[in-house]
Every structure is written in structure tokens, then in C-alpha cells.
C-alpha positions in Angstrom: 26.5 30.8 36.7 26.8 27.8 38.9 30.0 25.7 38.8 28.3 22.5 37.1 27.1 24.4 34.4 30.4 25.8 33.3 32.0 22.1 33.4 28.8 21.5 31.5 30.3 24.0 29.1 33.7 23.6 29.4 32.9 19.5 28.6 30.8 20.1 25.7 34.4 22.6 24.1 35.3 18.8 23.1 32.3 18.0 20.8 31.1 20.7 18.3 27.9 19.3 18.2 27.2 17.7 21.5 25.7 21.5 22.7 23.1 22.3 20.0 22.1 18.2 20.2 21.6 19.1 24.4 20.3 22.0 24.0 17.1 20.4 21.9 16.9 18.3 24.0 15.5 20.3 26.9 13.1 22.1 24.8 9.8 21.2 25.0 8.3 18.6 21.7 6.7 20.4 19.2 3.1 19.4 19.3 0.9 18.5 16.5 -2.9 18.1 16.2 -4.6 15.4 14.4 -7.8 15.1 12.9 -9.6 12.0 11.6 -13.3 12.1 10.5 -13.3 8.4 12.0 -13.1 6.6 15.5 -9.6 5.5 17.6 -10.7 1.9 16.9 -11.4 2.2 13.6 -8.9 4.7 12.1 -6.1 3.1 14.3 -4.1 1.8 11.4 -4.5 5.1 9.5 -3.0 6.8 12.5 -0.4 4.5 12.6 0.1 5.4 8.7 0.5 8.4 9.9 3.4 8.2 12.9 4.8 5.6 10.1 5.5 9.1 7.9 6.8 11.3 11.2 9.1 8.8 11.7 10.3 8.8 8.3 11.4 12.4 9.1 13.0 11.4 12.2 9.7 12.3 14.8 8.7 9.4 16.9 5.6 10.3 19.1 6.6 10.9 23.0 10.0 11.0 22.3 10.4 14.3 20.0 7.1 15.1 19.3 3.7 15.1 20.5 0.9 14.0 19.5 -3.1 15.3 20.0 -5.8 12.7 18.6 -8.9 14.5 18.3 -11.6 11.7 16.9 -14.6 13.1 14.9 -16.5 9.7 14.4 -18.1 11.5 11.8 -19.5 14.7 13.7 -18.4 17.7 12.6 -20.3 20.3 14.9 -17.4 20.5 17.3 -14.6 21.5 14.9 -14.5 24.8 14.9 -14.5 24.7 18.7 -11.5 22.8 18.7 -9.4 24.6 15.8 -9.5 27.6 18.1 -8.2 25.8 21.0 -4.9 24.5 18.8 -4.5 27.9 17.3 -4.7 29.6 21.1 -2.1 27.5 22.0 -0.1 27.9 19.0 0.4 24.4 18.0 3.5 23.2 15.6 1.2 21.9 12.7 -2.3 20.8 12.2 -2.5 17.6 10.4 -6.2 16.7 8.7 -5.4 13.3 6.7 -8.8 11.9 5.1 -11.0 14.9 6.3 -11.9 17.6 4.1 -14.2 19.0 6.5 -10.9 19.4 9.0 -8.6 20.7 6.6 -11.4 23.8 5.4 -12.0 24.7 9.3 -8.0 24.7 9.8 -7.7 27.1 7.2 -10.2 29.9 8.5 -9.3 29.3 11.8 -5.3 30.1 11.1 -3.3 31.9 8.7 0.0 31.5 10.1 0.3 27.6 11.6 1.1 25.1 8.7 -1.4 22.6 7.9 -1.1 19.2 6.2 -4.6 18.0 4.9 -5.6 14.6 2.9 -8.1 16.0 0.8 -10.8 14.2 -1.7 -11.2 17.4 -4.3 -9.5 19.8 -5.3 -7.1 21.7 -2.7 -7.4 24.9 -4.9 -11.0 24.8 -5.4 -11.4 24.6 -2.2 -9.6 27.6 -1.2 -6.9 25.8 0.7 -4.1 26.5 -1.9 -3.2 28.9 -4.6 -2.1 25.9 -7.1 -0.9 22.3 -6.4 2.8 23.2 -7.6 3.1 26.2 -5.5 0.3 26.3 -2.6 1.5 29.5 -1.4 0.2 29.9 2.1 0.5 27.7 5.2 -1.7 24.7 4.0 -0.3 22.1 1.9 -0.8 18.1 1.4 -2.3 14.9 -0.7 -5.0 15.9 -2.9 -6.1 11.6 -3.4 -8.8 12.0 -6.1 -11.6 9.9 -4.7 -14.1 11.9 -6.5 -12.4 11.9 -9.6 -12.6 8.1 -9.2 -16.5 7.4 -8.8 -17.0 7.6 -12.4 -14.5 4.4 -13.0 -15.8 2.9 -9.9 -19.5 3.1 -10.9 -18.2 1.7 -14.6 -16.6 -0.7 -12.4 -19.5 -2.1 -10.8 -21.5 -1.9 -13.9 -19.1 -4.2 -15.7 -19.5 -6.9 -12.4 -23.5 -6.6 -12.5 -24.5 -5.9 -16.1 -28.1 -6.8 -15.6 -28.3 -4.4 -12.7 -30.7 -1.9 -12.7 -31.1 -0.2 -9.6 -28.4 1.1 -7.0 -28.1 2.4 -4.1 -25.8 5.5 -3.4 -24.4 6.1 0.6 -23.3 9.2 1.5 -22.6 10.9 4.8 -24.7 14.2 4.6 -22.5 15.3 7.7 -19.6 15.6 5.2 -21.3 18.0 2.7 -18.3 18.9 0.6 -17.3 15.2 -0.1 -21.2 13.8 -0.8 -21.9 16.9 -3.2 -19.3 16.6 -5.7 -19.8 12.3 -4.8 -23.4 12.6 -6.2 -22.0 15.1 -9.1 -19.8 12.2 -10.2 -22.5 9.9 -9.7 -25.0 11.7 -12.0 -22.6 12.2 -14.3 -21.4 8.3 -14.6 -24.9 7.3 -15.1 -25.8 8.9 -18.4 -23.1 6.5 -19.5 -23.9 3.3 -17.8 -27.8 3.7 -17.5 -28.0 2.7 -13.8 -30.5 4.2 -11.7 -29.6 5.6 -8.6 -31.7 5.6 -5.4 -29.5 8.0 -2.6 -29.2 6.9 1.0 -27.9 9.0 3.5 -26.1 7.9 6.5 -23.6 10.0 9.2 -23.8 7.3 11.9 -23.6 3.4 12.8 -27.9 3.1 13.3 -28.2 5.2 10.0 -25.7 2.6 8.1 -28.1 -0.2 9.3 -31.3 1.6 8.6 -29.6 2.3 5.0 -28.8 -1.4 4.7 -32.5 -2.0 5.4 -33.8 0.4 2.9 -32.0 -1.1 0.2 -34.0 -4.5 1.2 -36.8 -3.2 1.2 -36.3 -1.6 -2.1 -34.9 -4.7 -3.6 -31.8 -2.6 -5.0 -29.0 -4.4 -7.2 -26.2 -3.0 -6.0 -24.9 -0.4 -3.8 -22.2 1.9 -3.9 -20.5 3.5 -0.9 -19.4 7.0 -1.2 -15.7 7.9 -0.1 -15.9 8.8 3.3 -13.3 8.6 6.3 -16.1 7.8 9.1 -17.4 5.0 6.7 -13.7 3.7 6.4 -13.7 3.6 10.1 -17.0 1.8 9.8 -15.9 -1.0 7.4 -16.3 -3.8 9.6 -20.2 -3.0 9.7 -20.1 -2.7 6.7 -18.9 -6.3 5.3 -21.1 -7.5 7.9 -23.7 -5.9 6.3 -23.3 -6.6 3.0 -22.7 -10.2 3.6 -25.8 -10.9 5.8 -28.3 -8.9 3.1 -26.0 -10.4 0.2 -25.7 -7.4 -1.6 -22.6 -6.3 -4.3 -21.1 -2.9 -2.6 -18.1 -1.5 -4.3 -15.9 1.1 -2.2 -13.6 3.6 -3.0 -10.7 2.1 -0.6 -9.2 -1.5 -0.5 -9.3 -1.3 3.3 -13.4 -2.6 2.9 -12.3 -5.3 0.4 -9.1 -6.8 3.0 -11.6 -7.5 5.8 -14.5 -9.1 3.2 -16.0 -6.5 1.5 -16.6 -7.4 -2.3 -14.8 -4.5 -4.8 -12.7 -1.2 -4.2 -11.1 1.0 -6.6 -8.8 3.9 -5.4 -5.6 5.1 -4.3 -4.4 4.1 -0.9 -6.0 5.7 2.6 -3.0 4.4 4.4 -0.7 5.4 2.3 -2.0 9.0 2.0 -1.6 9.1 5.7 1.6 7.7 5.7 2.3 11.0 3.3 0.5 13.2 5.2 3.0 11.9 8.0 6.0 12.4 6.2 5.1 16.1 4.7 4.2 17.1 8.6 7.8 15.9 9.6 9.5 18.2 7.0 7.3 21.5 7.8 8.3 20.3 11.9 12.2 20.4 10.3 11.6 24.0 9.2 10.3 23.3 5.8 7.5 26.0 4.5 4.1 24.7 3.2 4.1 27.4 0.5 7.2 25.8 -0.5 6.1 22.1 -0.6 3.8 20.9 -3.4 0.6 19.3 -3.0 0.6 15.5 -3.6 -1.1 13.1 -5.7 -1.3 9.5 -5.8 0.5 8.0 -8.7 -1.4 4.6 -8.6 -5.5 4.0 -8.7 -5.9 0.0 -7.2 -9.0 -2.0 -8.4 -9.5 -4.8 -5.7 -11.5 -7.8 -5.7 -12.7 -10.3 -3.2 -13.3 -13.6 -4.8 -14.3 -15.0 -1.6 -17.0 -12.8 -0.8 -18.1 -12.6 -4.6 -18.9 -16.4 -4.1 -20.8 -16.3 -0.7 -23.2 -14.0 -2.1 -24.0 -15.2 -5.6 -21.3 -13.3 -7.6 -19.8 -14.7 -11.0 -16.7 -12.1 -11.6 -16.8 -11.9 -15.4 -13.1 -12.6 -16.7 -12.4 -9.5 -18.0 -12.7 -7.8 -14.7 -10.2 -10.5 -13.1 -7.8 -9.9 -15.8 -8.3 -5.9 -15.2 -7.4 -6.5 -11.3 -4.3 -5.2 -9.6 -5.5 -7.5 -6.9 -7.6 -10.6 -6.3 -8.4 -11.7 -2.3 -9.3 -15.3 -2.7 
């Protein structure tokens, strides 16, 4: 042993704890792998959410953990690829906040690395846990209900237009699990509000134009945007959109109604990454998935944007106001 590392030692006799706090120190961070169905422009603030809920935990990004973005922009084809480079290199956790899709290929792909997902339905039907009060295995998370939701969101919408007849339904076909039980809900709502529904698919920015021009051509009433991180990330386009064609879209996050979309109902995308965060910080402090219970939002938010309900022709009955949790004027 060289000289200057026993006065290392010798120095560190004085402080019980300064030689386990240097010894961390020169290990390497742990390194976790995040997933978002969306783009780095337009899931920036959800990623943000995210380091929000590490550093809740005490893990700030380049200084005691790292960090590896992986941007689906709504294609999926590449993620099994890219699940068996992170489990090859045996990476600390594998986060999947706000993709379904991320959080199902995780768990073929590993058995052994913890995951943290953000997921629309339900985590045990979808073979990620054994039950939402004990998961189990090495996957755990926020289960955020968006599908439960549709069916109040459609009622929603039906309460703002009650002389529509026709609606338009967007999904992403690229995220099969989320647009199947979206269109189950959607079916279902319908027997109760008498709406008809005309489906529009769309898993990329030309296909949410060419579905904005279908639903001109078809002269629909309404149109109601299916839960979907890439269309989150798209939500600028969207209130473009729906302002230039003047047509009533409800959406399942607030995040479209803040930057002039017209109506949301559902629980908070940031905030569910901000937890996704937080639960990925505690398995990184030697917390066990199996032991950590999956998550669910305690609060549903109906948003409405008065402003953009006035550019395009919208009288917001009264009732619906007084029902709001929030009105953007």
C-alpha cells in the first residue's frame, strides 16, 4: 500500500462516516434507462417530471446517477432491440413512464433488473405484476387509469355538445394495447350517450393532419383524442389543429388544454412521472419492486379552456363550469 493511501486511512480514523461517503464516491453512477413513447422536444417537461422525482430521493442526473434517454416518437419496432442492449449491460433500473408498450418489452426482456412503468391499464392484466398491493417480481409503478376514464370523458363531451351526433375517435394503432381497451371504453360509453363514432388512426405527425382532414371532410361534431404519450408529445399540432378546423377535441391530459386545447379529463402525466421518478430513486436506494406497491392517482382533473371554447363557437353550458376543477380563461 502506498504511503498516501494509509494517511488517507489513517485521516479518515477521525470521521466514522467520511470512508463509506468516499468510498461511493469513486464508484461508478448507477445508470438508468428511460423510455418515453414521445419526442425530446415534446416529452421534455415529462422528463423533467421525472429527474424532479430522482431528486426527491436524493439522485441528481450527472452527479450520482445517469441517465439514458431513448425517444420512441411513437415507433415501437425498435424496442425490443434496445431492451436487450440495457439488460447486456446490466443497467440499475429501467424506467417506462407513460409507455405501456416499454414497460411489457422490459418485462420479457428481464427477470432480474427492477422496472418502474407508468402504465394506462391494468399492471396485473398485463402480466407485469402479481397484484397492485404486492407486485411480487422486479416490475412495479403508477397504474394512471386513462382507460378507465374514457367513459367520463366521452360523457364529458357529450354534456359540452348535446346536439352532437357524430365523433371522431384518434388512436395510435402503433400502440395496440392502449387503442384496444381505448375503443372498448369507447363502445361501451356510447350505448349510454348515443354518439356515433367514426375511428381515425394516426401513429405519426402527416397521419394527425390527414386525420384532422378526414374529420372535415366528414363533417364530424366532435373529436375525441385517445390517451397516448406520442400524441401528448404532439399537442402543440394538435391545438393548432383543432383551432384552424374549429373543431371541439376533448383529451385525456390537461397538458392539451394549458397550451389551447379545448377540454381534458384525467389524472396528471407529469405528475405520474414525477412518481415514476421518485419510486426509481427508492429501488436505486436498495428498495425491492416486489416490495413497493403499485400506484394510483388519487385525483381525476376536468379542465376547460374558456378561451378556446370562444374562438371556435363553444357555449360551455353552466353546469359543466360549475363541475370544473379548472377553468383557463
Amino acid at each position: 500500500m502506498r504511503t498516501i493511501r494509509r494517511r488517507e486511512f489513517i485521516a479518515g480514523l477521525g470521521s466514522a462516516a467520511a470512508w463509506p461517503v468516499a468510498a461511493r464516491a469513486q464508484q461508478p453512477a448507477p445508470v438508468v434507462g428511460f423510455f418515453d413513447a414521445g419526442s425530446a422536444d415534446g416529452s421534455a417537461i415529462y422528463a423533467a417530471a421525472f429527474r424532479k422525482g430522482l431528486g426527491e430521493t436524493g439522485y441528481l442526473e450527472g452527479r450520482n446517477v445517469a441517465i439514458e434517454y431513448h425517444w420512441l416518437d411513437g415507433q415501437y419496432d425498435g424496442l425490443p432491440a434496445l431492451m436487450a442492449d440495457l439488460v447486456r449491460r446490466r443497467v440499475a433500473v429501467i424506467a417506462t413512464p407513460g409507455s405501456t408498450n416499454a414497460a411489457i418489452v422490459a418485462k420479457a426482456a428481464t427477470a432480474t433488473i427492477p422496472i418502474v412503468f407508468g402504465v394506462a391499464q391494468d399492471p396485473v392484466k398485463l402480466g407485469l405484476v402479481a397484484s397492485l398491493a404486492r407486485p411480487g417480481g422486479n416490475a412495479t409503478g403508477i397504474n394512471f387509469f386513462a382507460q378507465e376514464a374514457d367513459a367520463k370523458r366521452l360523457g364529458l363531451l357529450h354534456e359540452l355538445l348535446p346536439k352532437a351526433a357524430r365523433v371522431g375517435v384518434l388512436v395510435n394503432p402503433a400502440n395496440a394495447t392502449s387503442t384496444e381497451a381505448t375503443l372498448r371504453g369507447v363502445h361501451e360509453a356510447v350505448r349510454v350517450t348515443g354518439l356515433q363514432i367514426q375511428v381515425l388512426n394516426a401513429s405519426t405527425r402527416r397521419e394527425i393532419e390527414a386525420a384532422f382532414a378526414a374529420l372535415a371532410r366528414e363533417r364530424a361534431d366532435a373529436l375525441f383524442v385517445a390517451g397516448d404519450a406520442f400524441f401528448i408529445s404532439r399537442r402543440v399540432q394538435f391545438a393548432i389543429l383543432a383551432g384552424r378546423d374549429k373543431i371541439p377535441a376533448v383529451y385525456a391530459q390537461r397538458d392539451f388544454v394549458d397550451i389551447g386545447g379545448l377540454m381534458s379529463y384525467g389524472a396528471s402525466f407529469a405528475d405520474m412521472h414525477r412518481q415514476v421518478g421518485v419510486y426509481t430513486g427508492r429501488v436505486l436506494m436498495g428498495e425491492k419492486p416486489a416490495d413497493l406497491p403499485v400506484l394510483q392517482p388519487s385525483k381525476f382533473e376536468l379542465v376547460i379552456n374558456l378561451g378556446t371554447a370562444g374562438a371556435i363557437g363553444i357555449n360551455v353550458p353552466e353546469t359543466l363550469l360549475a363541475t370544473a376543477d379548472e377553468i383557463i380563461n
